[in-house]
C-alpha positions in Angstrom: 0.0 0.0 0.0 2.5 2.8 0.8 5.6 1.3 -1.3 7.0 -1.1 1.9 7.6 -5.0 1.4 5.2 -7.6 2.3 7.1 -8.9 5.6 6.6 -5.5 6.7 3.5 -5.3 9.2 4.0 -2.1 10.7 5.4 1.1 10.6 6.2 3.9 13.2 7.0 7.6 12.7 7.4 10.3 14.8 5.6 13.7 13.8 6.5 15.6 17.0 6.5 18.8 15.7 5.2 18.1 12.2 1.5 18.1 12.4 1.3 20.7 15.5 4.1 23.5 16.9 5.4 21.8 20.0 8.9 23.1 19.6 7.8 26.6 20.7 5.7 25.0 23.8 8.5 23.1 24.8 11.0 26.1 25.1 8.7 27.8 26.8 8.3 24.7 29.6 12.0 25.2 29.6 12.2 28.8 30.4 9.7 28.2 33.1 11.3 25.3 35.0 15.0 27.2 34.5 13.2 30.2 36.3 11.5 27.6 38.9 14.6 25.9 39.5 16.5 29.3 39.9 14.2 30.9 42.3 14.2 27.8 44.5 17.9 27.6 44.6 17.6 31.2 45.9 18.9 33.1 42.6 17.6 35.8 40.5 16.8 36.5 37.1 20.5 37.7 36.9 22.1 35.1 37.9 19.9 32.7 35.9 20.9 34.8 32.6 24.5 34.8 33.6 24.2 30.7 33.7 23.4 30.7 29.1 
């Protein structure tokens, strides 16, 4: 049907990112737990910049 061999029963693929923007979400989760972490460690936002 799609072009693969008989002995092939199934087929996986990943389309994280493909078929919805989860790239942007994800850096955004990031920024948020980097911030999270960094205020619970007792740092600030100037510290947590210095760290990139």
């Amino acid at each position: 049907m799609l072009g693969f061999p008989a002995r092939v029963r199934a087929c996986l693929s990943d389309l994280d990112g493909v078929l919805t923007r989860t790239a942007k979400g994800r850096a955004a989760a990031r920024n948020r737990k980097e911030a999270s972490d960094a205020r619970l460690q007792g740092r600030g936002p100037a510290e947590l910049l210095e760290d990139r």
